[in-house]
Residue, then its C-alpha position, 0 to 999 in steps of 0.5 A: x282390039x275387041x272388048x273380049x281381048x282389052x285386058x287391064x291390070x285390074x281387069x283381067x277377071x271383070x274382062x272374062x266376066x263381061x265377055x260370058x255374062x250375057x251367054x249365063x244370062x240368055x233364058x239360064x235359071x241361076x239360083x242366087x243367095x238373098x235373091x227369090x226365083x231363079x229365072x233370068x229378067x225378061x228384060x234385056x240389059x244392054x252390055x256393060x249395065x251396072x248395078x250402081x248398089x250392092x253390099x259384099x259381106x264377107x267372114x274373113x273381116x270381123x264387123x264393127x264393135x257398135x253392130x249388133x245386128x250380124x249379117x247376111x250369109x251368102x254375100x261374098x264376091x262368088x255369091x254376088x258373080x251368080x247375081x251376075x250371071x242371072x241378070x247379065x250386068x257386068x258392071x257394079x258399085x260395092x257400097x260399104x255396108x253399116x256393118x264393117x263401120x269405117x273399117x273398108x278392107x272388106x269393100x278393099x277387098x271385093x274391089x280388088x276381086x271384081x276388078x276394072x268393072x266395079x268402083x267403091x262407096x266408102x264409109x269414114x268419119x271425120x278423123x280420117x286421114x287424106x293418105x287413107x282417101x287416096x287409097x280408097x282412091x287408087x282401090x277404086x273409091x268413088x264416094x262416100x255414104x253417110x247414113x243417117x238412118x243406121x246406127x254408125x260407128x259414131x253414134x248419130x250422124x248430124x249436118x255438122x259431120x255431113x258438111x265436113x266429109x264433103x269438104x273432106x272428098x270433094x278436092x278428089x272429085x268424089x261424091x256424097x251418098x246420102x240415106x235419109x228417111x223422106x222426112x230427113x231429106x225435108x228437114x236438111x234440103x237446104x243443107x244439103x243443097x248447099x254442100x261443095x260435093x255432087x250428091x246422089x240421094x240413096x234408095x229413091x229418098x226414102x219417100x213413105x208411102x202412101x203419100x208418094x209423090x205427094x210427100x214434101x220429101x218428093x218435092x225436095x229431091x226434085x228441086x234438087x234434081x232440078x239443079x242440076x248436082x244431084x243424082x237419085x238411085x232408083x233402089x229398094x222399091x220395097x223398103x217403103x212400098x205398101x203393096x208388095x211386088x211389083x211396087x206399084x206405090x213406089x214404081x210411080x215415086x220411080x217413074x217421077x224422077x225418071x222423067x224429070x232427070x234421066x240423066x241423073x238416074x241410077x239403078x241398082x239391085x242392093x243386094x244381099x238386101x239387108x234390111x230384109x229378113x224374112x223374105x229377099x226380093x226377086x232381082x230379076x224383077x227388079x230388073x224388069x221394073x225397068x221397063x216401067x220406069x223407063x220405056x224407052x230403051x234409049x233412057x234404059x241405056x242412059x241410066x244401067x251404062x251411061x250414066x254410071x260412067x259419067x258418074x263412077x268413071x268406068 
């Protein structure tokens, strides 16, 4: 049976997506919400890619009573498909943005749209309860997000809070998703090393530029990316570049973990891009950054289909 007539319960919408994307794709403009241009990636990704980090944000759910900060419009399932198209990926991670708090019907919600071909990232805190896991679970969670960037629902994420939420997780076989800035990745290496927990570090750790991989947080991922549990989401160049498109500071920061672990890289678009306002990046660059990073399509692959199958279990 072909991959056009294997249809599962929760796939029937992700298995008519995955037999068109690549046809909107081919050379098609698709204008996208939060997304600058409109012309397809020069780059063409392999079937079944995924984009291992975006937001849904969707009116239908109210935000977190310590948000104060709104959100992207254009940012549903419908918005986020027009992404799709454009960049031929079929496969996506939905993260839990700051905005909902530990409230995850919205991430439920996306989930349950786009079907087989996607799995969740989950915000909690520690008084959740192991029912509500195991239905994140059976909804397609995969893993948890701690922030200690953002404002959360609690207030200041702290170690303490980290250890316990990995313990809580890891009997399901989920991982921990961690956003720190580089110099708070310096400051808890240790402690995160020592968690029960795979780990994966958010947007390329954060490393500031200029120093780049120079920087001690450089030097703290990859040891741990040395030791084998811990996996790096080449996401958000922009978010510490001083240079602009095309990232020329943070692609070297990229390339970097790429060759010390292509097996422990991931990609992702994180679109509605949140953090910025004033001007979205273009996705199909972001895209074609890949064949910078990676010029080997073999290592592409590894990093868009294999390495989230190993890790999310599409």
């Amino acid at each position: 049976m072909s991959a056009c007539t294997s249809i599962t319960r929760r796939g029937v919408i992700a298995g008519m997506l995955a037999c068109s994307t690549g046809a909107w794709a081919a050379g098609i403009e698709q204008v996208v919400p939060n997304s600058t241009g409109s012309a397809a990636p020069k780059l063409d990704v392999p079937t079944n890619a995924c984009d291992c980090h975006h937001h849904i944000y969707d009116g239908r759910f109210p935000v977190s009573p310590h948000w104060r900060q709104g959100f992207p419009p254009g940012a549903t399932v419908a918005d986020y498909r027009l992404l799709q198209r454009r960049l031929g990926t079929t496969r996506s991670v939905v993260v839990q943005p700051s905005t909902y708090g530990i409230d995850n019907r919205c991430l439920v919600d996306a989930l349950s749209q786009l079907g087989a071909a996607s799995r969740g990232v989950a915000v909690v805190d520690t008084e959740v309860k192991d029912l509500e896991l195991r239905a994140l679970n059976d909804a397609g969670v995969r893993a948890i997000r701690v922030n200690f960037i953002s404002p959360q629902t609690w207030g200041t994420t702290t170690q303490e809070m980290l250890n316990t939420l990995a313990k809580r997780i890891n009997p399901l076989g989920w991982h921990v998703q961690i956003l720190m800035t580089g110099e708070q990745i310096a400051t808890h290496e240790a402690v995160i090393r020592a968690l029960p927990a795979r780990v994966v570090i958010d947007h390329l750790g954060r490393i500031p530029q200029p120093d780049g991989v120079r920087h001690p947080a450089f030097a703290a991922v990859r040891r741990m990316l040395d030791e084998g549990r811990t996996w790096v989401k080449v996401t958000g160049p922009y978010e510490d570049s001083k240079l602009g498109p095309p990232y020329a500071d943070s692609s070297e920061v990229a390339r970097a973990y790429v060759q010390a672990a292509p097996q422990r890289i991931l990609w992702g678009t994180d679109w509605p891009h949140p953090t910025q306002r004033d001007s979205k990046p273009d996705d199909a660059l972001l895209v074609d950054l890949l064949a910078d990073w990676a010029p080997d399509e073999r290592t592409r692959r590894r990093i868009l289909v294999e390495n989230p199958v190993e890790l999310f279990g599409f």
